[in-house]
N, C-alpha and C positions, 0 to 999 in steps of 0.2 A: 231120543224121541222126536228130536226136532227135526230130524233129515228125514223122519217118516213121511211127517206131517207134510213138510217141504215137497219129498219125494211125489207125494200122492197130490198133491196140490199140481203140479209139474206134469204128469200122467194124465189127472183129468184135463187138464189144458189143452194135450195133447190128441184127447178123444174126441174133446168140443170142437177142434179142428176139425178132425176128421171127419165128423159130424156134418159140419161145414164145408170142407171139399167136398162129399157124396152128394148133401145138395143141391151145392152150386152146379156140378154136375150139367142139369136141369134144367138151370135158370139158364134166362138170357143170353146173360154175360157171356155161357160158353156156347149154350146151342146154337148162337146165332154167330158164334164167328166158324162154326162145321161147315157150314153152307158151302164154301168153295170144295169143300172134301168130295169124294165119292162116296157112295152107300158105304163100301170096306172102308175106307180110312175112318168116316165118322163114328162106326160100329167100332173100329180099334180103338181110337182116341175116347172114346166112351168108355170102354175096357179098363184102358190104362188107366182113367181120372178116376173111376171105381175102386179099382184097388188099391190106388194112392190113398185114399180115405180110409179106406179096410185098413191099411196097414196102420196109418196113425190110430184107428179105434183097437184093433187088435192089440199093438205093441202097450200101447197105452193102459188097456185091461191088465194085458199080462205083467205089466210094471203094477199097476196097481193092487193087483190078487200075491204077487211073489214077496211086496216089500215088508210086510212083518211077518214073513215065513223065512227069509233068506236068511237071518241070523240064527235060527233053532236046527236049520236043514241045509248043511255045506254043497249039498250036491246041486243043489237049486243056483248057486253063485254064477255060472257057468252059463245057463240061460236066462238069469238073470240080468250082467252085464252085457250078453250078444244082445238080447231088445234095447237093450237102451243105445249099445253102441250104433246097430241099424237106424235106430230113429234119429239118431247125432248125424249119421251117413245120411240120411235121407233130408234133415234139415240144411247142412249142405249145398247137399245136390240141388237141391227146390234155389238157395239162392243163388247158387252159379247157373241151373239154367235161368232160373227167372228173376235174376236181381230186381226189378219194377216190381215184381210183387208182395205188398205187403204181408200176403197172408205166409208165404214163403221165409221169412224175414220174424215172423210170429213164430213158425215152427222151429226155427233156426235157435231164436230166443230160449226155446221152454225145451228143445231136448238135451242141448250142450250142457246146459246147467245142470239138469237131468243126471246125463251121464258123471260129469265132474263132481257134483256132492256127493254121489255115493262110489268112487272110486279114492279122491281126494279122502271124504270123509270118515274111511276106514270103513265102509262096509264088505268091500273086497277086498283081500288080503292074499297076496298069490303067498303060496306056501312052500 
């Protein structure tokens, strides 16, 4: 029950971010380094900052909805560990491109754990 708790603890963290990238979005900090872009690039780079937050709120739900189902329903184990493992990927990715970013460095933090408790902690068990 502890790696639930854990589990979902790790998941919300990972939504609050995402939460966090979708608004930052927005603010300042990004919109005003657009400015050199053209209309298309700013329109893309807005795209892509969007879905980087979706994806942390999404993957994050679905970690959170699947973790006290994955033991009663084996079929579920499967896209259970791909989110997590994506979000491990994407934490990553965030600090190889953007090592300076803290928030990158947060995601890094809360999805590898993520992923390793419940792999490590015998929630998946390849068969």
């Amino acid at each position: 029950m502890k790696t639930n708790k854990l589990t979902k603890l790790l998941a919300y963290g990972l939504i609050a971010m995402g939460v966090v990238h979708i608004i930052a979005t927005f603010t300042p900090v990004i919109v005003g380094k657009l400015e050199p872009l053209n209309e298309s690039g700013r329109l893309a780079f807005t795209y892509m900052s969007l879905m980087c937050g979706t994806m942390l709120v999404l993957g994050g739900a679905v970690v959170t909805m699947l973790t006290d189902k994955v033991r009663e329903h084996s079929f579920l184990r499967q896209p259970y560990i791909l989110t997590m493992s994506l979000l491990a990927i994407d934490g990553i990715l965030a600090t190889c491109m953007m090592p300076h970013n803290p928030c990158a460095w947060v995601i890094l933090v809360l999805a590898l754990p993520l992923l390793g408790i419940n792999i490590i902690g015998g929630f998946y068990k390849i068969n």
